[in-house]
C-alpha positions in Angstrom: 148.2 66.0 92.0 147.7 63.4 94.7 147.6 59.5 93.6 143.7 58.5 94.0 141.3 55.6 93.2 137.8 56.8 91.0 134.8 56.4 93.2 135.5 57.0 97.1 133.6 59.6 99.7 134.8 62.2 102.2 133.0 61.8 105.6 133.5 64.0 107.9 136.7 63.6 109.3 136.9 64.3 113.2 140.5 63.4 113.7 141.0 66.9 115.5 139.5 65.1 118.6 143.1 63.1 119.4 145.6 63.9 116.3 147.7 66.2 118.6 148.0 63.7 121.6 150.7 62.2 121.8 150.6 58.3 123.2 150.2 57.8 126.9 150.1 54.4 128.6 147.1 53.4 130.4 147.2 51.8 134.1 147.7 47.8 133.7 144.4 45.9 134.5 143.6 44.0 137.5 142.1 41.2 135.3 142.8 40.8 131.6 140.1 38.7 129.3 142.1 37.0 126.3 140.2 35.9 123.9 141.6 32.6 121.9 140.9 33.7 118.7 141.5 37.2 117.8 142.9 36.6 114.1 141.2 35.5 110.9 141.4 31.4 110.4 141.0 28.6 113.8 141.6 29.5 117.1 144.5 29.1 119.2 144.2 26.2 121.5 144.5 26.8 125.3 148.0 25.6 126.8 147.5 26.6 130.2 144.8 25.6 133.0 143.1 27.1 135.5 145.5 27.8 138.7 148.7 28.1 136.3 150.5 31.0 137.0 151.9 33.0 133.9 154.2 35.6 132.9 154.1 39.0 130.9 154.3 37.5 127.5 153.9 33.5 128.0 152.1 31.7 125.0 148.8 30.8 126.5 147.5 29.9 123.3 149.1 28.1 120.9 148.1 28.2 116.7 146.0 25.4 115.3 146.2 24.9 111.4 148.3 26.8 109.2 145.7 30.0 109.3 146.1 30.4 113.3 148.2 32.5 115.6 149.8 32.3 118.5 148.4 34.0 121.8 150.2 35.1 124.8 149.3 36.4 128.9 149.5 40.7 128.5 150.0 40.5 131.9 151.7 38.2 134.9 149.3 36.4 137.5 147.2 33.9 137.3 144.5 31.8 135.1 141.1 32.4 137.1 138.8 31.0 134.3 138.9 29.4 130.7 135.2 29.4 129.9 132.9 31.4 126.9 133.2 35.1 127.1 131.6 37.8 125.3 134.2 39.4 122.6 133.8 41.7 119.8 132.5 39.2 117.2 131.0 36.8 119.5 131.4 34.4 122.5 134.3 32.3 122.5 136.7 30.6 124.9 138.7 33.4 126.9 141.7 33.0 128.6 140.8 35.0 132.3 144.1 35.8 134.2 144.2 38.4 136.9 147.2 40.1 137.7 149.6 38.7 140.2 153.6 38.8 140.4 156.3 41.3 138.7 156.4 42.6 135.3 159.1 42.0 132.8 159.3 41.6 129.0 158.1 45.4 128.1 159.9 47.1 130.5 163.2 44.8 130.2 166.0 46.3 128.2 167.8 44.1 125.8 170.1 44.5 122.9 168.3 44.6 119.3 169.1 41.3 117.1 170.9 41.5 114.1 167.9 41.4 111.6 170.3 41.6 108.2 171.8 38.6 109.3 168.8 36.6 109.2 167.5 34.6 106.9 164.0 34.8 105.6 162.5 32.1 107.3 164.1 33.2 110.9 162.1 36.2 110.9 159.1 34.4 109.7 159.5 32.2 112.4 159.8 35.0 114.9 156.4 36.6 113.1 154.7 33.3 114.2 155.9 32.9 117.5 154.8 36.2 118.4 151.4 35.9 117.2 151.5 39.0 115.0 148.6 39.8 112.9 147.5 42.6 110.6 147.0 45.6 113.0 144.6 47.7 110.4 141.6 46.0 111.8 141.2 42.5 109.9 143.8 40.2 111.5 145.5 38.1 109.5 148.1 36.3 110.4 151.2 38.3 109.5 153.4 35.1 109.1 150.9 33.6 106.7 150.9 37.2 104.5 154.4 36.9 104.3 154.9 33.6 102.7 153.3 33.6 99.7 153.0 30.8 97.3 156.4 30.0 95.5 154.9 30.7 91.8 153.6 34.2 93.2 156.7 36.8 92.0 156.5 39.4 94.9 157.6 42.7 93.8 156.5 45.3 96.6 155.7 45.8 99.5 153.0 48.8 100.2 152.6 50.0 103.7 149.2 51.0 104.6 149.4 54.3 106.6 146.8 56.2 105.0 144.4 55.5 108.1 141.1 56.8 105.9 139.1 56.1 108.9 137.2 59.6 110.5 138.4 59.8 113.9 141.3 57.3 113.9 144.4 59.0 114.4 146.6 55.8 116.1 148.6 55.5 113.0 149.4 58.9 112.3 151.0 59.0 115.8 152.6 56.3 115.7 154.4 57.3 112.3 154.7 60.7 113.8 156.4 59.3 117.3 158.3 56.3 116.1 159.4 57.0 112.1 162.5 55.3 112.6 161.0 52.1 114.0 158.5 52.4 111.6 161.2 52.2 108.8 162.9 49.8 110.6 160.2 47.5 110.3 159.4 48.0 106.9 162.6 47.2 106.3 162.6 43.5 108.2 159.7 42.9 106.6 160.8 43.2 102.8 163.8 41.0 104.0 161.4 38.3 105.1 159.5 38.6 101.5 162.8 38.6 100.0 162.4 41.8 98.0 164.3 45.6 97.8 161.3 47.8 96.9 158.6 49.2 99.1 156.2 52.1 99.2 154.7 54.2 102.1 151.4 55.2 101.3 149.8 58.0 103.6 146.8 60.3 103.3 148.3 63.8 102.9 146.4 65.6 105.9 149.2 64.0 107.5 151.6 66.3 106.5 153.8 65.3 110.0 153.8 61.4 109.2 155.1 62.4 105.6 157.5 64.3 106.8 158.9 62.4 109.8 159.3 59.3 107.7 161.4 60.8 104.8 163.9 62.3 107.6 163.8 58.9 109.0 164.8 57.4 105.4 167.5 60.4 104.8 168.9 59.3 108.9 169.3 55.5 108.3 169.7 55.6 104.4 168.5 52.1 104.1 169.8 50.0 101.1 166.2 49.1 100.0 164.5 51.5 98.2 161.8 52.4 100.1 159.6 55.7 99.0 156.8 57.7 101.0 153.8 58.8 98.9 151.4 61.2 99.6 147.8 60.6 98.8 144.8 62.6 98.2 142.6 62.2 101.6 139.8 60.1 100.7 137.5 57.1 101.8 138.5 54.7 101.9 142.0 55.0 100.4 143.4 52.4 103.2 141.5 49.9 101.4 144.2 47.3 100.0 142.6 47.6 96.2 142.0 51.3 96.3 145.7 51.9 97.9 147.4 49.2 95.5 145.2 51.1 92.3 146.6 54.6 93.6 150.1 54.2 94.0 151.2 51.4 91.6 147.7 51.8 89.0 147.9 47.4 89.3 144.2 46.4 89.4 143.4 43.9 91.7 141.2 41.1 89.8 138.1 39.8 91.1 138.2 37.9 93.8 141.6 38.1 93.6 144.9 38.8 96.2 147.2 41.6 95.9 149.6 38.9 95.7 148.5 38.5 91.9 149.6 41.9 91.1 152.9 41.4 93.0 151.9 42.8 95.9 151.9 42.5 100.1 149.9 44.9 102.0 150.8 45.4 105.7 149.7 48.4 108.2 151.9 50.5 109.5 151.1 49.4 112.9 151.8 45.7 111.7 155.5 46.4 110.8 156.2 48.3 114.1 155.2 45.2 116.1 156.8 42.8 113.7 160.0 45.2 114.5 159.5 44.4 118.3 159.1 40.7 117.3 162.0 40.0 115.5 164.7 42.7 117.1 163.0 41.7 120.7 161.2 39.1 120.8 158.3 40.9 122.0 155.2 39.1 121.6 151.8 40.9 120.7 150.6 41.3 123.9 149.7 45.1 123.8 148.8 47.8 121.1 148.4 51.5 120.4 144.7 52.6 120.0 142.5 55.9 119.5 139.5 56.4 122.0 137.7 59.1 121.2 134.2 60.2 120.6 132.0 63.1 121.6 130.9 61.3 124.8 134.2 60.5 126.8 135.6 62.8 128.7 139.5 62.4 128.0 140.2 61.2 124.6 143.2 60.5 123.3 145.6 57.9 121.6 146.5 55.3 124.2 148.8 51.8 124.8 146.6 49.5 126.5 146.9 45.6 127.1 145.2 42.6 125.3 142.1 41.6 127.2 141.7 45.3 128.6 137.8 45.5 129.1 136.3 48.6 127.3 135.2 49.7 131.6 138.6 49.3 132.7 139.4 51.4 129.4 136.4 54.2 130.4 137.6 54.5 133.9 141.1 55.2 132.7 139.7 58.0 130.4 137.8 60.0 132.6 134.1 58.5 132.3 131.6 58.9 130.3 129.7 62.4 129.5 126.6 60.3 129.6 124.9 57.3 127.7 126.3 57.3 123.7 124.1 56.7 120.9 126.7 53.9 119.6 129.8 52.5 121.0 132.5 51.4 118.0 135.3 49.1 118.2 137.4 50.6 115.0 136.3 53.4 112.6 133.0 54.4 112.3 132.8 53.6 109.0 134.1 49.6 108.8 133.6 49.2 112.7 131.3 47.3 114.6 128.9 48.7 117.3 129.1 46.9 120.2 126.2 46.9 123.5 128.3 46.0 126.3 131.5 47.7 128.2 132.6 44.1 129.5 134.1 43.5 125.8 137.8 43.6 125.6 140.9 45.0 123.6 141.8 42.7 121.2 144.7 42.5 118.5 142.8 43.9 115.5 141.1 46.8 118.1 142.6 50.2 116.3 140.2 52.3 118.1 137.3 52.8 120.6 134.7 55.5 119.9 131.8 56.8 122.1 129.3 58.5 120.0 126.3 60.9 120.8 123.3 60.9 118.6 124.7 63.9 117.1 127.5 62.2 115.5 125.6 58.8 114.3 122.9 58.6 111.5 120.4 56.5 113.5 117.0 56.4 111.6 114.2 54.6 109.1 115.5 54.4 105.4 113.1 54.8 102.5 113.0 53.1 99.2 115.4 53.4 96.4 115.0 57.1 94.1 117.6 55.7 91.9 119.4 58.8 92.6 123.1 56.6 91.4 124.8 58.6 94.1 125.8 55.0 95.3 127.4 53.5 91.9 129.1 57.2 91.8 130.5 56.5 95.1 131.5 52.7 95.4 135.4 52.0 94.4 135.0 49.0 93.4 132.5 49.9 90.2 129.3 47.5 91.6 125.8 48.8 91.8 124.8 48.9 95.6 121.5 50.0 94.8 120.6 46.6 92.6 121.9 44.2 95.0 119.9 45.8 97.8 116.9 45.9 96.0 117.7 42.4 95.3 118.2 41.3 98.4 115.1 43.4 99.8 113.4 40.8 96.9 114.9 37.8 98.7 116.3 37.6 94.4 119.4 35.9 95.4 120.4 34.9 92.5 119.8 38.2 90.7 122.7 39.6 93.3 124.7 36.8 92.5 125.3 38.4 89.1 126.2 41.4 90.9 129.4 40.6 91.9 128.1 40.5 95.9 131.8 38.8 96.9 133.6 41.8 95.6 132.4 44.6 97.8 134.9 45.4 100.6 132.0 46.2 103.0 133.4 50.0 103.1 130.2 51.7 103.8 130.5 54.5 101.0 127.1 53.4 99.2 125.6 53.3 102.6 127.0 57.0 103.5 126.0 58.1 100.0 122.5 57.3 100.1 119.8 60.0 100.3 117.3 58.2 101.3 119.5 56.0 104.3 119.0 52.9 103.1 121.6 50.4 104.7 122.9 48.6 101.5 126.0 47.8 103.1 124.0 45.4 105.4 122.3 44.1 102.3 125.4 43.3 100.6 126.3 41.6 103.7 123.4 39.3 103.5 123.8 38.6 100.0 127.6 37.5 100.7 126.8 35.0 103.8 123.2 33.4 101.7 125.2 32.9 98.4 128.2 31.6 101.0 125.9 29.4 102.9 124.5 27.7 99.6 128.3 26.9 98.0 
């Protein structure tokens, strides 16, 4: 019997598209856009001009605020333009540098550091510098996680690599490809939180990643204990609640942290570039992604730059098969549909998906049946179909009983629903209008 969560869904998956490529590396753009703020908290502010020249790596944009990272050039040339760009959430100021000069930081060799050596705050410091954020899609600053308050008793550390998102299938190769980074990772960051205990958790229709990960364990025989769990594939089990319930049974209060069960959650992909971080100083300048989708021609799970524009990104993968219904940044489930090719890669950016009509539910929604197929389906025990009707009300205060703030924006009621009503979106509103009158 598989560790599970109640509630939960189990969308179609699709990850047959890309789960047996391996990575490939796409050509370096001409021109990279960097955005100044691709993290949760304030933007970075710009430390370079227009004319500087800049290396592979340099900090272009340096944190503001203790909620902040770092942001550096993905590739070597020169700043063209600092001015408002379109981005995935919005327009913001974007660092423009077009390529110019020789590469060097992720090609150079060097010899690992000496992570046991290190004291916490070293590799914390390292974290920062490097600008690493949560990989998993929502950006956090990693350093920030990692240094919870001093009254907060940190017991484990779960890593997320249950990657419940249809299509997605970055993570599973990267566990797959790199299991003893990956556990070397892990293993730097429970010495920067200080702590000897951490669990793998990972969806078991990825047998591979299971498997690759204990041999990796059995080949370094770390002295921390660190265990891989498999767990029964459903959505959205990657969700820090659901996977903190399912492997531990600790229950998350409302409105509360992980961190108040004795918890840190960090993505798989997160520890793999804190392990280029802190063994190489490698700042996060590039990531591994899925593209896939019905409606490219060669998908596949790719390392592309920072400030890669989703064109460069379709030119590299063979075209398009013709105009898609939606085009995703991240899962189709908790992604965002996006209306222009000119956005770029940025840190959080764990997959690109071009989607025909076929694959996408685009149509009117009726009224609520009261079917409940919504309460059966939502993991955090709220009733989706009473805060949309509340919100359809303009009743704001009647969803403000409802617990609004507590929904993780999943999409399960949303999926659920017979009658396609988009109560996701209406929890949304509810969440911003009771935000905005605080």
């Amino acid at each position: 019997m598989f560790s599970t969560f109640r509630g939960g869904i189990h969308p179609s998956e699709n990850k047959h598209i890309t789960e047996e490529n391996e990575f490939s590396n796409l050509s370096v753009p001409s021109v990279c856009y960097i955005p100044l703020q691709q993290h949760i908290g304030a933007p970075a502010r710009p430390v370079v001009k227009v004319g500087d020249q800049v290396e592979e790596g340099q900090l272009i944009g340096t944190a503001t605020g203790f909620v902040s990272a770092n942001v550096h050039a993905s590739i070597p040339g020169k700043v063209i333009e600092i001015s408002e760009k379109l981005t995935v959430y919005h327009k913001q100021p974007t660092v423009v540098i077009e390529a110019e000069g020789a590469f060097g930081s992720s090609t150079q060799q060097r010899e690992p550091a000496d992570f046991e050596t290190m004291e916490p705050g070293d590799i914390l410091a390292k974290i920062k510098e490097a600008g690493i954020v949560g990989l998993g899609g929502a950006a956090f600053p990693s350093s920030v996680k990692l240094s919870p308050p001093p009254e907060m008793t940190i017991e484990h550390l779960i890593v997320n690599g249950a990657e419940c998102e249809p299509y997605l299938t970055v993570d599973d190769t990267l566990m797959r490809t790199f299991s003893d980074a990956v556990i070397e990772g892990v293993r730097i960051t429970m010495r920067a939180l200080g702590i000897s205990s951490a669990i793998i958790g990972i969806e078991d229709n990825k047998s591979g990643s299971v498997q690759a990960l204990k041999k990796a364990i059995e080949r370094i025989k770390p002295t921390e204990k660190i265990i891989v769990k498999a767990l029964r594939t459903k959505y959205p089990q990657g969700a820090e609640k659901q996977l903190i319930y399912s492997l531990l049974k600790r229950e998350v209060p409302s409105r509360g942290l992980p961190m108040d069960v004795g918890v840190i959650v960090q993505n798989v992909g997160t520890v793999y570039a804190i392990r280029e971080a802190v063994l190489f100083d490698k700042p996060l300048f590039e990531r591994y992604i899925t593209v896939s989708g019905s409606m490219i021609n060669k998908p596949g799970n790719y390392k592309v730059r920072i400030g890669m524009t989703l064109q460069d990104i379709v030119n590299e993968c063979g075209g398009l098969k013709g105009d898609p219904a939606k085009i995703i940044i991240g899962g189709p489930m908790c992604g965002l549909s996006v209306h222009s090719l000119e956005i770029p890669v940025v840190k959080g950016t764990s997959g690109i998906l071009f989607l025909s009509e076929e694959e996408v539910n685009i149509g009117d929604y009726g009224d609520c049946i009261r079917c409940g197929k919504c309460v059966s389906a939502c993991p955090m025990g709220l009733l989706p179909c009473e805060l949309g009707l509340a919100v359809e009300y303009d009743r704001f205060d009647i969803a403000n009983d409802l617990f609004p703030s507590d929904c993780i924006m999943c999409g399960s009621c949303s999926f659920s629903c017979p009658a396609n009503r988009p109560l996701s979106h209406f929890i949304k509103l509810a969440q911003e209008r009771i935000k905005q009158k605080k």
